[in-house]
C-alpha positions in Angstrom: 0.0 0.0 0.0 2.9 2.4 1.0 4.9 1.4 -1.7 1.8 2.0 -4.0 1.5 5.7 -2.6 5.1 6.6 -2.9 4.8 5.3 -6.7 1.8 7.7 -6.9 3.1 10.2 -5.7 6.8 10.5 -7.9 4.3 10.4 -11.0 2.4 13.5 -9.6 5.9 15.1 -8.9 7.1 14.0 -11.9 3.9 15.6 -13.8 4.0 19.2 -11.3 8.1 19.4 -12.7 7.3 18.9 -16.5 4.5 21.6 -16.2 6.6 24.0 -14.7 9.4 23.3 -16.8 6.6 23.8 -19.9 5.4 27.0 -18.1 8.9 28.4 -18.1 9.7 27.6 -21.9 6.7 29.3 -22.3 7.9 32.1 -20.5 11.1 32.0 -22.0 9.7 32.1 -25.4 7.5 35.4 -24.9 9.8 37.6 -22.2 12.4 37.9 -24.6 10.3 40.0 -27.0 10.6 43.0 -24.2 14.3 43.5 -25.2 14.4 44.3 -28.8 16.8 46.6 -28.8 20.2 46.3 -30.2 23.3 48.4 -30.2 24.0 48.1 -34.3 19.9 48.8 -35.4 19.3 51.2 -38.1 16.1 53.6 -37.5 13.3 52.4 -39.9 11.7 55.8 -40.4 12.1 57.0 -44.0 10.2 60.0 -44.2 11.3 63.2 -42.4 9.8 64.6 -39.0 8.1 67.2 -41.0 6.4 65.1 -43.3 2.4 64.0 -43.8 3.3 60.8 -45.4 4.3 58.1 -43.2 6.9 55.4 -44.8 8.3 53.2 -42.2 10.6 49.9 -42.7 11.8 46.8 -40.6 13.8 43.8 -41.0 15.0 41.3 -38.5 17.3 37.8 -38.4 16.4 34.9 -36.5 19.6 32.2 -35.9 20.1 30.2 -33.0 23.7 30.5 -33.0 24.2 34.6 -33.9 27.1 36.5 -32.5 27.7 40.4 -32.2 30.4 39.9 -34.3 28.8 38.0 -36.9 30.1 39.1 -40.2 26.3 39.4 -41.5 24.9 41.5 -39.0 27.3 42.9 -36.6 26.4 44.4 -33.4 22.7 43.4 -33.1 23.4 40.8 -30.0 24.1 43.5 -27.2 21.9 45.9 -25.7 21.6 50.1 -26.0 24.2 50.1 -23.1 26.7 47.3 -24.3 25.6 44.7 -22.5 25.2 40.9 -23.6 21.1 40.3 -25.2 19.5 38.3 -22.1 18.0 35.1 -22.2 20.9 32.8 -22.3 20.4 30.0 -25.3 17.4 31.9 -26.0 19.2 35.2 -26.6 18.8 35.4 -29.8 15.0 36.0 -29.4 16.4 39.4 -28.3 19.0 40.2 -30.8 19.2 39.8 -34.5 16.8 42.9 -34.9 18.5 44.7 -37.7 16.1 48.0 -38.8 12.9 49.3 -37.0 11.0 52.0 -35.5 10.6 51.8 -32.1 10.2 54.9 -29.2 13.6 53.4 -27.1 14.8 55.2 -30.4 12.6 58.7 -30.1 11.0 57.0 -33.1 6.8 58.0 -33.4 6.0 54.3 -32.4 6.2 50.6 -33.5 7.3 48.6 -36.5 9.2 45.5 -35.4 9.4 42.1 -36.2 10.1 40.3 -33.0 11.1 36.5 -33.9 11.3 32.6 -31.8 10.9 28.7 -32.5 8.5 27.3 -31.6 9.5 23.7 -31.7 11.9 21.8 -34.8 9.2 22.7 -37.2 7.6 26.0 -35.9 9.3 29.3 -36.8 7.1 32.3 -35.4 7.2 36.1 -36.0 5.5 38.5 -34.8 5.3 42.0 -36.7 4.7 44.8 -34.3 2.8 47.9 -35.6 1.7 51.3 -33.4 1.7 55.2 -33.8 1.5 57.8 -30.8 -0.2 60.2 -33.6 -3.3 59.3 -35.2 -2.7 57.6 -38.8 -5.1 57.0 -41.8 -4.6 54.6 -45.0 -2.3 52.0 -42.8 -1.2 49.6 -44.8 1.9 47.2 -43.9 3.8 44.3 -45.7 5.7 41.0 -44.3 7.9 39.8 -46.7 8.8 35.9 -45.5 12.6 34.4 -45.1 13.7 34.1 -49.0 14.1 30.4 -48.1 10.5 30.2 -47.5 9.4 32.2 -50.1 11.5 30.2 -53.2 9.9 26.5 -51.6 6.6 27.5 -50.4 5.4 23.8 -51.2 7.5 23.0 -48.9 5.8 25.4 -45.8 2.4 26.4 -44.5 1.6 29.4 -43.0 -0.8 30.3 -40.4 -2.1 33.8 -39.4 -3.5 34.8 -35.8 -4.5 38.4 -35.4 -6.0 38.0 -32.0 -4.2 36.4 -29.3 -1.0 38.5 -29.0 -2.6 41.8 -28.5 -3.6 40.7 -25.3 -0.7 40.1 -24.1 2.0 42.5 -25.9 1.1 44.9 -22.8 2.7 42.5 -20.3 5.9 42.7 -22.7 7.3 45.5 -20.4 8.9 48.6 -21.7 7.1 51.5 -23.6 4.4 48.2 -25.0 2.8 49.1 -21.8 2.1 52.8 -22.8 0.1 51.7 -25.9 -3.6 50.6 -26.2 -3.4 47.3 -28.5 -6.7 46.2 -30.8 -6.8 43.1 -32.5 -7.9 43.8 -36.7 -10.3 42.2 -38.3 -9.2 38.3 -39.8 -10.3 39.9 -43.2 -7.5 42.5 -42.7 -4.7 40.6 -43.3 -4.4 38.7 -46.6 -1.9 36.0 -47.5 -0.8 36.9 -51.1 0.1 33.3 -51.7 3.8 34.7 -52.8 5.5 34.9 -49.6 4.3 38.2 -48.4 1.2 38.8 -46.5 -0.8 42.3 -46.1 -2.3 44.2 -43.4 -5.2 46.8 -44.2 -5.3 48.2 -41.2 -7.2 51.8 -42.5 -7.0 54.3 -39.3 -4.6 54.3 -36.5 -5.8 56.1 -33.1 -3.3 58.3 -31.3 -0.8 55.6 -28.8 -3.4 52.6 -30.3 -1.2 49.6 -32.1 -2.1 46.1 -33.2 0.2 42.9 -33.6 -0.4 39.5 -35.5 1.5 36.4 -35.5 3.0 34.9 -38.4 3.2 30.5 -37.9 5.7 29.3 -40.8 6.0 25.4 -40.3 8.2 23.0 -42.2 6.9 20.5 -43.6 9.5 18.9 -45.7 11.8 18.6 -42.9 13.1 20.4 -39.4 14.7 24.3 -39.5 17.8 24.4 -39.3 18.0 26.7 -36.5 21.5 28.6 -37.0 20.8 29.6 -40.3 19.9 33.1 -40.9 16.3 33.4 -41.5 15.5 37.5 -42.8 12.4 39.3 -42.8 11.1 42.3 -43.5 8.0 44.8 -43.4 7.1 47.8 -44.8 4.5 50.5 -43.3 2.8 53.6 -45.2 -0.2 55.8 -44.0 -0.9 59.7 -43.4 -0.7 61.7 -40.3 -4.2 64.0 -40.5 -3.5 67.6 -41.1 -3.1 68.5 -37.2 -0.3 66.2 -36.9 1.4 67.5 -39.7 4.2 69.5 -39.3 4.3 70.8 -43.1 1.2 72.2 -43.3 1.6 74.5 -40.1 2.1 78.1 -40.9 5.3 79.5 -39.5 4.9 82.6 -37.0 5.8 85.9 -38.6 8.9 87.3 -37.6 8.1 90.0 -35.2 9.6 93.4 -36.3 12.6 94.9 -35.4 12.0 97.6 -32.7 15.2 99.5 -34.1 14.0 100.5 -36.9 11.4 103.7 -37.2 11.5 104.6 -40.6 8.1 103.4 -42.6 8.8 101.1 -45.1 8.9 103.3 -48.7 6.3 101.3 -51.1 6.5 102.3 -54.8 3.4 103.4 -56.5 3.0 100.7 -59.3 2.9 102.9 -62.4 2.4 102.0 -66.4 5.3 102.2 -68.9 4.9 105.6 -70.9 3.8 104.9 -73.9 5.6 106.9 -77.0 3.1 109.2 -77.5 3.3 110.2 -74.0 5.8 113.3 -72.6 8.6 112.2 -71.5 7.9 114.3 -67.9 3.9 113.8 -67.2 4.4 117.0 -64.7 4.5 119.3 -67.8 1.5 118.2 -69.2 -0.7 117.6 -65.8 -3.8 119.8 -65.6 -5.6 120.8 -62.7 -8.0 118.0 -62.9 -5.4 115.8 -62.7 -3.5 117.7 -59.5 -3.9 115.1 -56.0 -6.0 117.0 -53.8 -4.6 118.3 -50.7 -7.4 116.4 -48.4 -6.7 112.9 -50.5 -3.4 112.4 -51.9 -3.2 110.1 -54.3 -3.6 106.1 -53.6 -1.1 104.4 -53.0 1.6 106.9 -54.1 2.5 109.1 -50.7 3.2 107.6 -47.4 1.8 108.9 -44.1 4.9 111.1 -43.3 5.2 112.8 -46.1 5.3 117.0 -46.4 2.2 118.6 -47.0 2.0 121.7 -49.2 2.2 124.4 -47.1 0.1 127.4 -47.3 1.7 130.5 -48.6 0.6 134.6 -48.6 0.2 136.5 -52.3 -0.7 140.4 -51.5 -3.2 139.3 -48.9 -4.8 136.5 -50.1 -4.3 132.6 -49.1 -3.6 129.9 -51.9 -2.2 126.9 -51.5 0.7 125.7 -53.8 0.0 122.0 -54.8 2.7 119.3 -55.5 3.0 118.5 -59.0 2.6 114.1 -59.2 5.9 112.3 -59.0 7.6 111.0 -62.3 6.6 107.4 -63.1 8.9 105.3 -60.6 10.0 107.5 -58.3 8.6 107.9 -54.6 7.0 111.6 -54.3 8.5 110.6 -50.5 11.4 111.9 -52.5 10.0 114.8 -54.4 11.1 117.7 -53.4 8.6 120.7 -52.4 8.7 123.9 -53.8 7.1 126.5 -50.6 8.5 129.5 -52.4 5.9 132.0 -53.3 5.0 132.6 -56.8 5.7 136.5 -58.4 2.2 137.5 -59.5 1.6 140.0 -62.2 -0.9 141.9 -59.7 -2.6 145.6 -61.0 -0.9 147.3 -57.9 2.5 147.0 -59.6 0.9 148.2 -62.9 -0.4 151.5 -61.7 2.8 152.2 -59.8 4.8 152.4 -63.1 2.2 154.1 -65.1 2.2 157.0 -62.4 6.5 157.2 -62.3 6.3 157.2 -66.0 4.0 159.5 -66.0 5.5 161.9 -63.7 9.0 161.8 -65.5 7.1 163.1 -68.4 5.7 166.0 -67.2 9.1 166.7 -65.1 10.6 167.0 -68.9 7.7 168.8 -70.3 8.2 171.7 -67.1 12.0 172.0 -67.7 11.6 172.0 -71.7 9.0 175.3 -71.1 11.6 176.8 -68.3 14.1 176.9 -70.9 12.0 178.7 -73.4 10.7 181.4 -71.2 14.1 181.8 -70.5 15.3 181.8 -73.9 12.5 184.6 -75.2 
């Protein structure tokens, strides 16, 4: 009985180990995915900060056996800070991550392709895809390992746009910050030539969604330390508030040195050859600017006014003859002299002086006669 019990219970042991072992391989297989970040990644945005249209790439390697100073892909097995990729035999989960966008970067959000085995025949990825601005006409690519894509008789592929995006938020990192929807299954189409689409449509503002990507073998087992590459590629539109290009820059504000007015040139007609050469010679006073409204356009705020001037008691004013065509009448000068008017005062004066000189010569011309006789 005893001996029955002790059998019973080693199986049960036994059973409790191999679940926890299986619990932590499935640990193992999904922690990694928080740490995909390499020292040697080049940024996968394409288009510049400033831009509406959103073109973002990724690509990534998944081997077994990669080093950081594989001659393929160097420097993509140690973290931002130098440091070894965790994970020990499963490090490379971590590391082989060769272009993407992600915000460890400053990058505007998420476009990775995070990678594991499954088992011999499994060979998982996972493409990553968020935005912390709001995006319109999403559409992204997943190109499959060129050894998969030139044998695809030999594969099947499986697609799951659900299950992940309930769990990405437990990834750790900035995956946390992000509000993750699963699409539609009619949103992502298998092209049948080794690339697979995602119509995603409209992004919210820090919203995201991830699918998983099952390749299995069917011919025969992966060999794991050969370097599988994929790729992606994401476009879409930032709306016109998000878009730095279509924002108006401020107007300079004006420099508080300066006091002059800005001289603006009246925009004046070519003379034509029939015209004078000097329109001032031929202006009548119809055509003379009045003193109350000068002409449009042609005589800034601070320029002289024509001044009032006294002829023999009565007031006139002296108008400003228009400016030649293309020169400011800001530069014009005024002429305030008085003009000599032909008045009847002057007249009479010299009538009288002439006349007395006359009879001056007529009285000397009879005083020499009287004398004479």
């Amino acid at each position: 009985m005893n001996d029955s019990k002790t059998a019973k219970s080693t199986r049960l042991s036994r059973k409790c180990a191999a679940i926890g072992a299986a619990a932590l391989t499935s640990l193992a297989i999904v922690v990694p995915t928080a740490s995909a970040t390499n020292l040697g990644i080049t940024s996968g945005v394409m288009t510049p900060s400033n831009s509406c249209s959103v073109s973002w790439v990724a690509a990534s390697v998944i081997d077994s056996d990669l080093t950081n100073d594989d001659p393929n892909y160097p420097g993509l097995m140690v973290d931002l800070d130098g440091n070894p990729m965790p994970g020990g035999n499963g490090a490379f989960t971590n590391g082989g991550y060769i272009q993407e966008v992600n915000p460890a970067y400053g990058h505007p959000g998420y476009l990775e392709l995070t990678h594991f085995y499954l088992d011999d025949t499994k060979q998982v990825w996972r493409p990553v895809i968020a935005s912390e601005k709001p995006m319109s006409n999403v559409q992204a690519t997943f190109t499959l390992p060129e050894q998969v894509r030139s044998n695809l008789s030999d594969y099947s592929i499986s697609l799951d746009v659900q299950s992940v995006n309930t769990k990405i938020g437990a990834w750790g990192g900035t995956y946390g910050d992000y509000t993750w929807e699963a699409m539609d299954p009619s949103q992502l189409v298998d092209n049948g030539d080794g690339t697979i689409t995602a119509n995603i449509g409209n992004l919210e503002a820090m919203h995201g969604t991830v699918f998983q990507v099952v390749i299995t073998s069917n011919a025969a087992n992966f060999v794991k330390t050969d370097q599988f590459v994929t790729a992606a590629a994401l476009t879409g539109t930032y709306p016109d508030s998000e878009c730095p290009e279509l924002v108006e820059p401020e107007p300079e504000p004006a420099d508080p040195e300066s006091t002059e007015p800005e001289e603006t040139k009246p925009e004046t007609e070519e003379p034509k050859d029939s015209e004078p050469d000097n329109p001032s010679d031929e202006t009548t006073a119809s055509e003379v600017p009045s003193v109350d409204e000068p002409a449009s356009g042609d005589q800034p705020e601070s320029s002289v006014q024509p001044e009032e001037t006294a002829v023999l008691g009565h007031s006139t004013v002296a108008p400003t003859a228009p400016a030649a065509a293309g020169v400011s009448d800001a530069t014009t000068p005024v002429n305030n002299e008085p003009a000599l008017a032909n008045t009847g005062v002057e007249v009479r004066t010299s009538l009288l002086i002439a006349l007395a000189l006359i009879i001056s010569g007529a009285t000397i011309m009879m005083l020499r006669r009287r004398s004479h006789g």
